[in-house]
Backbone as a ProteinNet text record, in pm:
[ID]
protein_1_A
[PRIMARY]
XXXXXXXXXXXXXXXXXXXXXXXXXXXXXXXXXXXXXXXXXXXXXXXXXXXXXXXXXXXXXXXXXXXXXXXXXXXXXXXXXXXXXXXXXXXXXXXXXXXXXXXXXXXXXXXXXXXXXXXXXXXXXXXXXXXXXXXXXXXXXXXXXXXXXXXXXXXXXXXXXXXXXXXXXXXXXXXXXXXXXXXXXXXXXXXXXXXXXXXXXXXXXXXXXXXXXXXXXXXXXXXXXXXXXXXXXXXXXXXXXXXXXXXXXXXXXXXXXXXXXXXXXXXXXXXXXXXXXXXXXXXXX
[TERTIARY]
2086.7	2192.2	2151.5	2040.6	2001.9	2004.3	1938.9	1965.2	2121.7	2186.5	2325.9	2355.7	2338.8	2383.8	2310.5	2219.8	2112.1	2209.2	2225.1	2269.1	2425.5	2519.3	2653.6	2636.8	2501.7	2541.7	2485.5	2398.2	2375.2	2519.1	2574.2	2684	2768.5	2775.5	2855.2	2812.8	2707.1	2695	2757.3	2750.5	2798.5	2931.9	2984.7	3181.9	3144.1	3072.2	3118.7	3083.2	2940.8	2927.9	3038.6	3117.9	3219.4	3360.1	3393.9	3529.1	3551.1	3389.8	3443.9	3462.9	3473.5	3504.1	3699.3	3724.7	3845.2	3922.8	3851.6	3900.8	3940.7	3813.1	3845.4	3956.5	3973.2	4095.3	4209.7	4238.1	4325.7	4388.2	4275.8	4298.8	4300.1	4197.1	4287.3	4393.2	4363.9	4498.5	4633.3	4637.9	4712.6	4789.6	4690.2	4665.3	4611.9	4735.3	4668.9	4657.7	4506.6	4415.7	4332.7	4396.2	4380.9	4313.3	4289.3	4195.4	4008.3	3994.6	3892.4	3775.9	3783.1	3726.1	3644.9	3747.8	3732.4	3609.7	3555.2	3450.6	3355.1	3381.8	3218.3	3218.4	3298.8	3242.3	3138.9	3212.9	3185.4	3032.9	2985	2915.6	2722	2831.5	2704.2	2729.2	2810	2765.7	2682.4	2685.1	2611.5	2479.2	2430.8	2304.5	2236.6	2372.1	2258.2	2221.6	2312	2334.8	2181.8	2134.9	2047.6	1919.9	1930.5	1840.4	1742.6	1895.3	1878	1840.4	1931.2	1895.9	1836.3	1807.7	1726.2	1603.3	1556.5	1432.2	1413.6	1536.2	1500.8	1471	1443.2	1363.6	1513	1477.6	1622.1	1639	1604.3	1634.8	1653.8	1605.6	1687.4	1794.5	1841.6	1938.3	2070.9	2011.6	2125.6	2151.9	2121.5	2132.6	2230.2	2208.9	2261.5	2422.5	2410	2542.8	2612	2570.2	2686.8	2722.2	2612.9	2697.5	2790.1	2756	2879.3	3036.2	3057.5	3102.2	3195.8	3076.5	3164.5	3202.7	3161.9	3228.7	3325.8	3329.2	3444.1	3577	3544.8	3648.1	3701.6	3612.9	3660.8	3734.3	3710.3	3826.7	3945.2	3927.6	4084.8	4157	4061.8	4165.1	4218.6	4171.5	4215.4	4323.8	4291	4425.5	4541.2	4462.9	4631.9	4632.7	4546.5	4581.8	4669.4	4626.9	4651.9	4777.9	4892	5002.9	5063.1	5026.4	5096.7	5069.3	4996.7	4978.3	5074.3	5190.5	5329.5	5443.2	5385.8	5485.2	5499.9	5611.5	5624	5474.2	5483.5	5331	5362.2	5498.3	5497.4	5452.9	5492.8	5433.2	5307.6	5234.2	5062.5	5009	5025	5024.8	5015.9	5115.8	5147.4	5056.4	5040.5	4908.7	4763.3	4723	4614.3	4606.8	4719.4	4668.7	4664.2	4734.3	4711.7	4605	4561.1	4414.1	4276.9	4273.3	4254.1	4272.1	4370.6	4397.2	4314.8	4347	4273.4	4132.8	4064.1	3936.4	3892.6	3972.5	3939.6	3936.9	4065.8	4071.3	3917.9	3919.1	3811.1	3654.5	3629.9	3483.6	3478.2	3628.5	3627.9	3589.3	3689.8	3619.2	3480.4	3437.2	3270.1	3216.3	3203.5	3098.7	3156.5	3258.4	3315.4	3291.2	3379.5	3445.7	3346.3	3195.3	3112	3058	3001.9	2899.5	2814	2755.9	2661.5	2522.4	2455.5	2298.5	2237	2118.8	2063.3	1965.8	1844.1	1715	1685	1662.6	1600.4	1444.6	1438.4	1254.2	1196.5	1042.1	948.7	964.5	959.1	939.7	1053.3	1143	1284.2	1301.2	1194.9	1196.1	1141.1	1155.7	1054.7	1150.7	1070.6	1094.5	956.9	989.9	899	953.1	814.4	883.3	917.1	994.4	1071.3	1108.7	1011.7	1020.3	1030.2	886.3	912.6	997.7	1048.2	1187.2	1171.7	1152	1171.6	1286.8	1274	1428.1	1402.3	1555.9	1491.3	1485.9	1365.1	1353.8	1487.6	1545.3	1643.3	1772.7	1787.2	1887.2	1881.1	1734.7	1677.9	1683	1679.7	1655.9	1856.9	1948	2093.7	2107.9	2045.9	2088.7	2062.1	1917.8	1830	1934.6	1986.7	2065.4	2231	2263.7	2379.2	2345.6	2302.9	2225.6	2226.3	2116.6	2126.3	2226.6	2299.4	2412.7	2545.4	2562.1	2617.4	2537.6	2428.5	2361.2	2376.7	2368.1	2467.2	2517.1	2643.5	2822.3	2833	2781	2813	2768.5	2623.5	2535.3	2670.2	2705.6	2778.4	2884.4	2980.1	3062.3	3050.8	2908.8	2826.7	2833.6	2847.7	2794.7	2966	2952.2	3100.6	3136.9	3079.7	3214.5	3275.3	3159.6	3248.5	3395.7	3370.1	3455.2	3556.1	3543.9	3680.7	3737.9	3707.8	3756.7	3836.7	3762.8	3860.3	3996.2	3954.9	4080.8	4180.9	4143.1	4214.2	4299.5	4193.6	4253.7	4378.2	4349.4	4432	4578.6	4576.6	4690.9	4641.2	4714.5	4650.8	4721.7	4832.4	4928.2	4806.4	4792.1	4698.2	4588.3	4521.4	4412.4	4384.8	4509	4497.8	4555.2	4612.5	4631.9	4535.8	4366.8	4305.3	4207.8	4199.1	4139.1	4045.1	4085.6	4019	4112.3	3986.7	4066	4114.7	4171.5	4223.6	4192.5	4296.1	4238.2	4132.4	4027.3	3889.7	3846.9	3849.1	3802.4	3857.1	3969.1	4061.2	3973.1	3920.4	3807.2	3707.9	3648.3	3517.9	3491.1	3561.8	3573.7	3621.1	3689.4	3770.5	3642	3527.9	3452.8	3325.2	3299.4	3181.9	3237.5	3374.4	3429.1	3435.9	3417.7	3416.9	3272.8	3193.6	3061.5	3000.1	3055.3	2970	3011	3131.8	3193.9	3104.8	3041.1	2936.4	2839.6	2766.6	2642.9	2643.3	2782.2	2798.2	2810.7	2866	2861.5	2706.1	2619.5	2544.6	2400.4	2451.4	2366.9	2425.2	2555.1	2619.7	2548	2501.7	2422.9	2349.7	2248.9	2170.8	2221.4	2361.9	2404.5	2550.3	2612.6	2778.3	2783	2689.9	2713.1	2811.8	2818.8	2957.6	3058.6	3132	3247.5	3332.9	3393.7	3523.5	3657	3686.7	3762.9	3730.3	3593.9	3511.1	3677.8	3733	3778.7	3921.2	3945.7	4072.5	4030.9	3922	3844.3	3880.6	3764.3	3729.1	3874	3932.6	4042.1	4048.1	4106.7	4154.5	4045.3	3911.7	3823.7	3797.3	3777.5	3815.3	3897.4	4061.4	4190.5	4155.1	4111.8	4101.7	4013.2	3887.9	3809.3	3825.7	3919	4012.5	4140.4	4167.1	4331.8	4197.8	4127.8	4059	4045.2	3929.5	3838.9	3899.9	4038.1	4082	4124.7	4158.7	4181.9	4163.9	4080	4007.2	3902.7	3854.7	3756	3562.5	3461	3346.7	3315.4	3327.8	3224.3	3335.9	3450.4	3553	3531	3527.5	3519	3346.4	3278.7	3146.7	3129.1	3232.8	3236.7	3301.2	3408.3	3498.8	3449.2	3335.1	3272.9	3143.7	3104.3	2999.2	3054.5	3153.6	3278.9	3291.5	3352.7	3359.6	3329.5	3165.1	3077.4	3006.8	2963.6	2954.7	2998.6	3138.4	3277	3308.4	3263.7	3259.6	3175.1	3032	2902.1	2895.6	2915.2	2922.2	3031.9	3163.2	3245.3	3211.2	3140.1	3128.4	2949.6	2895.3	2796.7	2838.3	2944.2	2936.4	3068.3	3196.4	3291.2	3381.5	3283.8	3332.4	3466.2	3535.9	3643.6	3769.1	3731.5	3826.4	3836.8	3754.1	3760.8	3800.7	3860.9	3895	3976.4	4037.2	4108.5	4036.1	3920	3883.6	3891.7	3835.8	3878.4	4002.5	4086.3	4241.9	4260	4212.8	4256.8	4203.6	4127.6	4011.3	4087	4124.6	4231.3	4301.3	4392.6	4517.8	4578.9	4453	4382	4402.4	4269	4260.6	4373	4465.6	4564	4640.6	4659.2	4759.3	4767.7	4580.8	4560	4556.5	4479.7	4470.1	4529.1	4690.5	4750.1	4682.8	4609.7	4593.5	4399.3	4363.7	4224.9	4144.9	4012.9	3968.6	3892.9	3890.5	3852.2	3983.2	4052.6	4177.4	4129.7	4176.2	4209	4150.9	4050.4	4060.1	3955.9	3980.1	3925.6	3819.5	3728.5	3660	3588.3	3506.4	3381.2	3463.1
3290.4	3209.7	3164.6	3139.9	3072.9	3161.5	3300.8	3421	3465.9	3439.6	3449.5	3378.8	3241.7	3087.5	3192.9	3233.4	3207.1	3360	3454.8	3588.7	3502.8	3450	3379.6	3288.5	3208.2	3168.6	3251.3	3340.6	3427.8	3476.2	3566.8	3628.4	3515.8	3387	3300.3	3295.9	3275.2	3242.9	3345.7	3474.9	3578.3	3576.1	3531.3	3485.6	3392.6	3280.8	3149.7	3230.8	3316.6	3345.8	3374.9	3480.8	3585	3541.9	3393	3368.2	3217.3	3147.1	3043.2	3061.9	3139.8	3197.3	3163.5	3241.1	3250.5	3141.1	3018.6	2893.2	2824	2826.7	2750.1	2838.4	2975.1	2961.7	2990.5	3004.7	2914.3	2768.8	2730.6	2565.9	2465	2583.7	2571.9	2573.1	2726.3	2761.3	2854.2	2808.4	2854.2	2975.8	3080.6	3211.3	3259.3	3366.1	3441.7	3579.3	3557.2	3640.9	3762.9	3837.1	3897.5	3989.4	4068.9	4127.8	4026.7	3966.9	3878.8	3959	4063.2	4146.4	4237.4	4290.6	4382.8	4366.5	4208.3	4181.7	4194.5	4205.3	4194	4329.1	4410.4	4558.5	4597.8	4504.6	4573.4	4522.8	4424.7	4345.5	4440	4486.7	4559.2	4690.8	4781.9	4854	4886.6	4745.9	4736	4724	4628.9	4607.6	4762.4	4783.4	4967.8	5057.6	5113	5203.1	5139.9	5004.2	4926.8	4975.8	4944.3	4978.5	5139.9	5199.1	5361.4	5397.1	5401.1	5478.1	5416.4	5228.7	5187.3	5131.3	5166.9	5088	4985.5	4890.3	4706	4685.9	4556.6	4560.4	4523.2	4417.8	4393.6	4255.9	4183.4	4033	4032.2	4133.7	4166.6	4189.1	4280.8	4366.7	4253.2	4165.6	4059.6	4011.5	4000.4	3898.1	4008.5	4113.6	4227.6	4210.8	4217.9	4207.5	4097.1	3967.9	3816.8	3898.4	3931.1	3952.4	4038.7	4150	4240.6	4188.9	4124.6	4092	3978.4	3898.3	3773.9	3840.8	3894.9	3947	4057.1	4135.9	4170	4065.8	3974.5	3878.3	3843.9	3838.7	3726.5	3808.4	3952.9	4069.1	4052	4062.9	4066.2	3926.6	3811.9	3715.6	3691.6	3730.8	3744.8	3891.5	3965.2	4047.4	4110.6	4002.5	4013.8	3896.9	3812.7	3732.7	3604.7	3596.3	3405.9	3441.3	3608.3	3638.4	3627.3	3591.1	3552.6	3431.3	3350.2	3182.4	3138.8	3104.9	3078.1	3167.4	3275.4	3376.9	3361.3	3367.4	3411.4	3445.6	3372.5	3445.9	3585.4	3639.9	3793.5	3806.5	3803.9	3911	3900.1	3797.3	3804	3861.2	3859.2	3946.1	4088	4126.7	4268	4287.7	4234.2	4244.5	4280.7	4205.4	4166.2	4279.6	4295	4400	4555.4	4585.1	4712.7	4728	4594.8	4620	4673.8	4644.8	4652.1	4808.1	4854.4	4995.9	5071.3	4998.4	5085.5	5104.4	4949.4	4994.9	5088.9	5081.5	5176	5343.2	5392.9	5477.6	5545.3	5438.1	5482.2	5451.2	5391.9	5441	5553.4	5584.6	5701.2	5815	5800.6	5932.5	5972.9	5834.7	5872.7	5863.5	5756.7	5810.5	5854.5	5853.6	5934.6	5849.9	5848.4	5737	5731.7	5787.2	5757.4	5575.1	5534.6	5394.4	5435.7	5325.5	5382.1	5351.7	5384.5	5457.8	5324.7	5199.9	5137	5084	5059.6	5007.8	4890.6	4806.4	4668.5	4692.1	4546.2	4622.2	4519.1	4567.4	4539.2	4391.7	4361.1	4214.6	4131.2	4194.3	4115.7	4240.3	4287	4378.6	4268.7	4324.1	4276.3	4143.3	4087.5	3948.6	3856.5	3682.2	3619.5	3509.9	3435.4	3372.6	3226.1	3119	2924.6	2911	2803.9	2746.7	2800	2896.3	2998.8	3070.5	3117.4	3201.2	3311.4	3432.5	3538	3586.9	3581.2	3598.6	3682.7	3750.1	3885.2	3818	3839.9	3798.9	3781.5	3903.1	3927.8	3777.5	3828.2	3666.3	3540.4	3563.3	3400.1	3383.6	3477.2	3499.9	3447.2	3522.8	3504.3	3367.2	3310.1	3131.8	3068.4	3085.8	2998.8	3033.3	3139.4	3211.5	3090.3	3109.7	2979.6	2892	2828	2676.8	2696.6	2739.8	2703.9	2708.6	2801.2	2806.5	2690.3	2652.9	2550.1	2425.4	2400.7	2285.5	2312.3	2412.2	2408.6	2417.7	2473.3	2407.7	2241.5	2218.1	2043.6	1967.1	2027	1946.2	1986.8	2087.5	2140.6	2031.7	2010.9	1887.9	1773.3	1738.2	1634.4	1629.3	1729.4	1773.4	1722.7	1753.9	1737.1	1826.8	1955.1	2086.1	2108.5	2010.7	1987.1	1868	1773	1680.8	1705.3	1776.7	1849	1969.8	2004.5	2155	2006.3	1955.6	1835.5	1755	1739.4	1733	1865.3	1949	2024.7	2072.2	2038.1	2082.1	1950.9	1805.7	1730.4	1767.3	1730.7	1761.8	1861.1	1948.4	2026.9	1999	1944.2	1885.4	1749.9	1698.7	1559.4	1570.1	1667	1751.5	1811.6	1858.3	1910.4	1822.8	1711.7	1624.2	1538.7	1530.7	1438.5	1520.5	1644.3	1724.7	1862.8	1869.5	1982.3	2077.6	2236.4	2334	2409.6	2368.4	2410.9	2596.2	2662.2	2819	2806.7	2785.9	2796.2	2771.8	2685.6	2619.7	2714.2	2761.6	2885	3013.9	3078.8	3174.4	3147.3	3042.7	3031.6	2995.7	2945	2913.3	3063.2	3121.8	3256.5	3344.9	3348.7	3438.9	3377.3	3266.2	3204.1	3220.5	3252.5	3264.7	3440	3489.5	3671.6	3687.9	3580.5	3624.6	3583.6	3490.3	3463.1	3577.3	3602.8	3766.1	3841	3869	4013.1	3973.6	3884.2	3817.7	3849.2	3812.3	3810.1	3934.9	4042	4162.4	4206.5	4211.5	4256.9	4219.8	4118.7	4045.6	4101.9	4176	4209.4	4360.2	4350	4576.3	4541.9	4456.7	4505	4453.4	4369.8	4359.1	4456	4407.5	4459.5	4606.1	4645	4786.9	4808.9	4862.8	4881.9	5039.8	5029.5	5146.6	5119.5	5200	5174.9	5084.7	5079.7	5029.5	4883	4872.4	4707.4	4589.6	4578.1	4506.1	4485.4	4591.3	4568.3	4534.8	4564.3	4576	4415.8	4350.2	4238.9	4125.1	4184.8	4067.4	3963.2	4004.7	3890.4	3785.1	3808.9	3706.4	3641.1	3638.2	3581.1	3488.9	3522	3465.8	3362.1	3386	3293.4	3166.4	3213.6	3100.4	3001	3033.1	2951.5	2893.8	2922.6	2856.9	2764	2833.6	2689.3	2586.7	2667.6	2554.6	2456.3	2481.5	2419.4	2457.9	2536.4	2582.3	2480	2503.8	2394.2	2312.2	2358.3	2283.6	2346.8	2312.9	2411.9	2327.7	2232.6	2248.2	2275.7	2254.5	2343.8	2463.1	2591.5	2723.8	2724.2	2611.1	2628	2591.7	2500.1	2493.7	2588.6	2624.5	2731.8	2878.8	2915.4	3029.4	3022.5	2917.9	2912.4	2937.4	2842.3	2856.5	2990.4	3061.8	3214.5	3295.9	3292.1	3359.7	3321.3	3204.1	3226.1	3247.5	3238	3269.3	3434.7	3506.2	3641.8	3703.6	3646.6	3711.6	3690.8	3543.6	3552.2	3645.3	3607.2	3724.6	3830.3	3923.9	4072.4	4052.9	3958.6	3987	3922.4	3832.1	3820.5	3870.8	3887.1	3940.7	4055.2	4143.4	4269.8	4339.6	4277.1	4397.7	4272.9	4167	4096.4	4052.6	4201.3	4250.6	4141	4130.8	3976.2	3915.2	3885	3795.6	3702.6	3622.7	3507	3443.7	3549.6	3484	3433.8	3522.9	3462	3375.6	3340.6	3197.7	3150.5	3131.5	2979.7	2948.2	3067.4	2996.5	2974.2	2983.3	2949.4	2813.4	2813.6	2640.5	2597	2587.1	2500.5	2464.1	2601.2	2519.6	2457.2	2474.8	2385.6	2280.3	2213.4	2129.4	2027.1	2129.1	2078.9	2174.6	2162.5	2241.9	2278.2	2141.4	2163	2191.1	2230.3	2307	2169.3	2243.3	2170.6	2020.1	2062.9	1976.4	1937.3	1919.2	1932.7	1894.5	1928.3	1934.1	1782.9	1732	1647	1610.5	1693.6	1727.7	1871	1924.1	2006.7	2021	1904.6	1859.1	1917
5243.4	5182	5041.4	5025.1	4915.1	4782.9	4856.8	4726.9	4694.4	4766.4	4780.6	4674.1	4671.4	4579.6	4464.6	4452.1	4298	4242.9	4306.8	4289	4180.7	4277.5	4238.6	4082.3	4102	3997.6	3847.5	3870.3	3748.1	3735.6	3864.9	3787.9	3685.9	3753.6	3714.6	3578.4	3510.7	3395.8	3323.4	3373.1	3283.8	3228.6	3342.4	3352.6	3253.2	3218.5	3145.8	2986.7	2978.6	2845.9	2808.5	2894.5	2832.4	2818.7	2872.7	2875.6	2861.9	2769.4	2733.6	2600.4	2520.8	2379.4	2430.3	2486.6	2540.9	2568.4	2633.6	2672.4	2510.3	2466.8	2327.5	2181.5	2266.2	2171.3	2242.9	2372.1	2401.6	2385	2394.4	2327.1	2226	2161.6	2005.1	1889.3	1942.6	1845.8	1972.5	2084.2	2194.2	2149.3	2181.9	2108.7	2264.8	2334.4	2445.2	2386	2391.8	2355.2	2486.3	2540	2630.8	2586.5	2495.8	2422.1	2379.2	2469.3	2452.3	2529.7	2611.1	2681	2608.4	2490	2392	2285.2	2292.4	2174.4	2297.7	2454.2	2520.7	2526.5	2540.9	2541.9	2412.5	2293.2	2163.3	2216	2206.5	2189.4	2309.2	2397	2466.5	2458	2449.8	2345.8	2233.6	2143.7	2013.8	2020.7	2155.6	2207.7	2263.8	2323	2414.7	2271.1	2216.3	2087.3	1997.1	1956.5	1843.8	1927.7	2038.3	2144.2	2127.4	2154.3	2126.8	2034.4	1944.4	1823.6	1702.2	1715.6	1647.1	1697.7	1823.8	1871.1	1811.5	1815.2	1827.9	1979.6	1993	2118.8	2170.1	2323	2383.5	2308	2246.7	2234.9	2122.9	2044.3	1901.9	1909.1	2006.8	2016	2093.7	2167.4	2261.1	2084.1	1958.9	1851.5	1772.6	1753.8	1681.2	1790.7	1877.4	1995.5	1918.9	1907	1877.6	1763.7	1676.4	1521.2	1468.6	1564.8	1574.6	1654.3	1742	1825.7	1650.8	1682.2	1581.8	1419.5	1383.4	1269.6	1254.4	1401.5	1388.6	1487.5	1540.4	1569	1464.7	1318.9	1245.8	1184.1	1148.5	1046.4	1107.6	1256.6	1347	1331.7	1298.5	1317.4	1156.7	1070.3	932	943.1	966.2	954.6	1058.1	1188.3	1243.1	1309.3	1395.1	1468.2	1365.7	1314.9	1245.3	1181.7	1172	1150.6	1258.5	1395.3	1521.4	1595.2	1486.6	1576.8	1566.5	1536.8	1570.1	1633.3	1646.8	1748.3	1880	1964.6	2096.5	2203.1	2258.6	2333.9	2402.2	2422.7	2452.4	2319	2221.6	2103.5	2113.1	2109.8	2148.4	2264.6	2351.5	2481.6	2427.7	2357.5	2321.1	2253.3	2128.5	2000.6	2112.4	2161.1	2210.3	2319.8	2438.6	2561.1	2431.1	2320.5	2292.9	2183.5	2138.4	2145.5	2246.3	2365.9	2502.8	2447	2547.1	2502.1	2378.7	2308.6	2154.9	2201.1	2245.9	2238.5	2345.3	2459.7	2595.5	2537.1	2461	2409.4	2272.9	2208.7	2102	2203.5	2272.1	2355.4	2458.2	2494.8	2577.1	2499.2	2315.1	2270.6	2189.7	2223.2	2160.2	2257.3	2355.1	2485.6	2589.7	2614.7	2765.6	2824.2	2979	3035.3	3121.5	3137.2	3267.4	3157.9	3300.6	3241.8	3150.1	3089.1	2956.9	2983.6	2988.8	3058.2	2972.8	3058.9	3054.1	3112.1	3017.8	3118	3043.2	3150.9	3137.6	3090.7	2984.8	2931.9	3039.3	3051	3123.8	3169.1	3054.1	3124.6	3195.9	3173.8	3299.3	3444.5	3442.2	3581.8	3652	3792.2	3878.3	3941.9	4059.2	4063.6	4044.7	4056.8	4070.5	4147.2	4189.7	4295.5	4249.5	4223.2	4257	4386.1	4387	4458.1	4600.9	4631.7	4740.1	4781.4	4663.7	4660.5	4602.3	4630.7	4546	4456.4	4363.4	4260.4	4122	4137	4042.4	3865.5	3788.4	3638.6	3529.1	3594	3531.1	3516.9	3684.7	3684.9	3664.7	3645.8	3635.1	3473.8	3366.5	3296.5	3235.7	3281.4	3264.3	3329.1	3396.7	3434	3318.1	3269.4	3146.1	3033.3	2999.2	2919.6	2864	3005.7	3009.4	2981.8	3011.4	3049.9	2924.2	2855.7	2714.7	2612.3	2636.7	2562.6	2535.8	2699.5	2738.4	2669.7	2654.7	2600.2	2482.5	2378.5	2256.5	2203.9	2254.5	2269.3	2259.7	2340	2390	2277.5	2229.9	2136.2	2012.8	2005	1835	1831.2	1929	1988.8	1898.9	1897.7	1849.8	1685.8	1643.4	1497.9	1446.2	1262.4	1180.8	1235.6	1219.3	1286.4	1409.3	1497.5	1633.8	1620.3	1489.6	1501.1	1428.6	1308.3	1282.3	1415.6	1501.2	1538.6	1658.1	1696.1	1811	1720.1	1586.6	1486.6	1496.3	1501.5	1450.1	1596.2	1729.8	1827.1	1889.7	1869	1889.4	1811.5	1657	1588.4	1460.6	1428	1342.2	1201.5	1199.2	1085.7	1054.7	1117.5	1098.1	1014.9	1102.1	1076.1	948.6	916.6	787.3	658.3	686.8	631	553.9	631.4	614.3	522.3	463.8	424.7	517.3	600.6	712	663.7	628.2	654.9	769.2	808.9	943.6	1018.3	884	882.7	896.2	809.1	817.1	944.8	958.2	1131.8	1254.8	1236.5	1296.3	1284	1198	1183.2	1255.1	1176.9	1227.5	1404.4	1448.6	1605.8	1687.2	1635.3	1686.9	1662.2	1553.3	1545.4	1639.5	1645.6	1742.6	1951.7	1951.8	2047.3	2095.3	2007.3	1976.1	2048.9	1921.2	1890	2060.6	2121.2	2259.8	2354.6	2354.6	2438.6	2388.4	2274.7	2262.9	2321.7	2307.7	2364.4	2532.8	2576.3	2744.7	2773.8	2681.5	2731.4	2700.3	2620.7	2576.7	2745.5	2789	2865.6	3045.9	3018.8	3141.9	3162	3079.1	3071.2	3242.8	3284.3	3327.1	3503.4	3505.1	3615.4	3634.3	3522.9	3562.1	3557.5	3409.7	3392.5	3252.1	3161.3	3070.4	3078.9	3076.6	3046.3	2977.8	2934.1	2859.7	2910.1	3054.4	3110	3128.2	3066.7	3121.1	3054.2	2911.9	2921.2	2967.4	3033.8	3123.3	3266	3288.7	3457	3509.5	3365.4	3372.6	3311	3299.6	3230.3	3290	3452.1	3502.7	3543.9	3566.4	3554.6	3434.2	3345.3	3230.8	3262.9	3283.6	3292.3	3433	3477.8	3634.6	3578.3	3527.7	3458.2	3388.3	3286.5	3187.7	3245.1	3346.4	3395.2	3515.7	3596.1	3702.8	3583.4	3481	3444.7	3361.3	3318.3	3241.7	3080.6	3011.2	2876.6	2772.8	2676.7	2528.9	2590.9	2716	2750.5	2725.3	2761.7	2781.3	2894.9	2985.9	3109.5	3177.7	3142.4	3282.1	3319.1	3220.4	3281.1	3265.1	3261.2	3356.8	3462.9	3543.4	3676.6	3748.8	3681.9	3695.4	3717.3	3619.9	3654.1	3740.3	3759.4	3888.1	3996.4	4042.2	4167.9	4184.8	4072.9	4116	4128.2	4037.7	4092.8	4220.9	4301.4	4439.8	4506.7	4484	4617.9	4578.8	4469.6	4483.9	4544.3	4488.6	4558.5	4742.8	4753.2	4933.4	4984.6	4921.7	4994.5	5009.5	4901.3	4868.4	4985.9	5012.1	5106.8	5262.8	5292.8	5437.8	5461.5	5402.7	5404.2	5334.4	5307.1	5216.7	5285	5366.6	5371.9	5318.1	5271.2	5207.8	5069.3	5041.9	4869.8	4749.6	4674.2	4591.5	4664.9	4768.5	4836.7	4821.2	4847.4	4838.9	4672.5	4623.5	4472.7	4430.8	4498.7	4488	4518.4	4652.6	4718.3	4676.8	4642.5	4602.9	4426.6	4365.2	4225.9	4296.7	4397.5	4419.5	4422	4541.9	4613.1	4479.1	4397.4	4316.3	4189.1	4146.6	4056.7	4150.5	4276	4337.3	4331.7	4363.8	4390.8	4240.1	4108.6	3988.6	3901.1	3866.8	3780.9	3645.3	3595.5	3489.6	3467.6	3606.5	3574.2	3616.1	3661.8	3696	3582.8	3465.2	3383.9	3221.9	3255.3	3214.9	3032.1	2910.6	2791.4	2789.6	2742.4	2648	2546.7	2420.5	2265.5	2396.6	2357.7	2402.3	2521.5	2541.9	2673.3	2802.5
[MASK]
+++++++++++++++++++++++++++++++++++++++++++++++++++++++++++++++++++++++++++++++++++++++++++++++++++++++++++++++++++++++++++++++++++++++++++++++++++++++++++++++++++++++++++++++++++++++++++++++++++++++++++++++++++++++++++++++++++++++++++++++++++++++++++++++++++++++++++++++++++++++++++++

């Protein structure tokens, strides 16, 4: 049971790297961004390929992942997104799933639609043992991973740029009233929200696996994370993606013939119970 819990919550962290980018621009600039999948493919991709054909090591290469990831978030949100932050959310839907498409299409025709061939380096093989527990390096390695990340998110919160982006996310007329560039803050959050999807994909190589289909595969977890955990939040879809990564991992080990059904129910349960997520909108935390 216990490797069960530790298995759930690595995956979990992976869900939070990859889809609290997602939460915060949902809740920012309430921009459904369903193409949010599309920067974690880029993002581990960029890590295997730096790997390959540039022998950086892997922790170079998880850093080469954000920057690719976030700088091309930030081209897309300069030349098409921030032309649909006042549109219809079908038109964003549309923008965003045939991005999806695009990218499924352009990795099919450079690497072909099998998974993309990856080895973990030496030192995250193996297990070791906490607390008389044997547990593989790797996952222990993607917990510390979150954890930290999550610790600075919260800390950035803290900072001016956390206190303009909670300006800008309360009222953005206000916001920009008082001298905040709003756009600006709109970039830069959309590319640090990109940039954590590459990071989460780049970090998903050595559990999930990547293909071309990864960001349609994975959409709807993403989407489940951000509606539990709450949308414009960061510890919501971190409770949110722990929850679902243990209630996936136990299902898929004591009840495998009830395939994502439990995941379903357990969102179901919970918007029922908390429409508005489990940590509902208020400024970021």
């Amino acid at each position: 049971m216990a490797i069960v819990i530790f298995d759930g919550v690595a995956y979990g962290m992976l869900l939070f790297l990859m889809a609290v980018g997602l939460s915060v621009t949902l809740g920012l600039m309430n921009f459904v961004n369903l193409a949010h999948g599309s920067f974690a493919v880029l993002g581990g991709y960029t890590a295997a390929l730096v790997m390959d054909l540039l022998g950086l090591g892997y922790f170079a290469a998880l850093a080469c992942a954000f920057l690719a990831a976030a700088v091309s978030g930030a081209l897309l949100e300069l030349l098409l997104y921030r032309r649909l932050y006042g549109a219809h959310p079908l038109d964003q839907v549309l923008l965003s799933i045939g991005l999806v498409f695009v990218t499924i299409a352009v990795l099919t025709y450079f690497f072909g639609p099998t998974m993309l061939p990856f080895h973990l380096p030496e030192v995250l093989q193996g297990q070791v043992r906490v607390a008389g527990l044997a547990v593989g390096r790797y996952r222990l390695f993607l917990i510390g991973a979150g954890l930290l990340v999550l610790l600075l998110l919260l800390g950035m919160l803290r900072t001016r740029y956390g206190a303009m982006v909670r300006a800008a996310v309360d009222n953005r007329r206000v916001a920009a009233g008082t001298g905040i560039h709003v756009q600006r803050i709109f970039l830069l959050t959309f590319a640090l929200g990109s940039g954590l999807a590459g990071l989460g994909g780049a970090l998903s190589l050595g559990m999930l696996g990547l293909e071309p289909t990864f960001p349609l595969k994975y959409m709807v977890y993403f989407l489940i994370v951000v509606c539990v955990g709450g949308a414009g939040t960061i510890g919501g879809p971190f409770v949110a993606a722990l929850l679902l990564g243990i209630v996936d991992v136990a299902g898929k080990y004591y009840w495998p013939e009830a395939g994502a059904f439990l995941t379903y129910g357990v969102m179901i349960g919970v918007l029922l119970l908390r429409p508005n997520g489990l940590i509902p909108r208020g400024g970021l935390a």
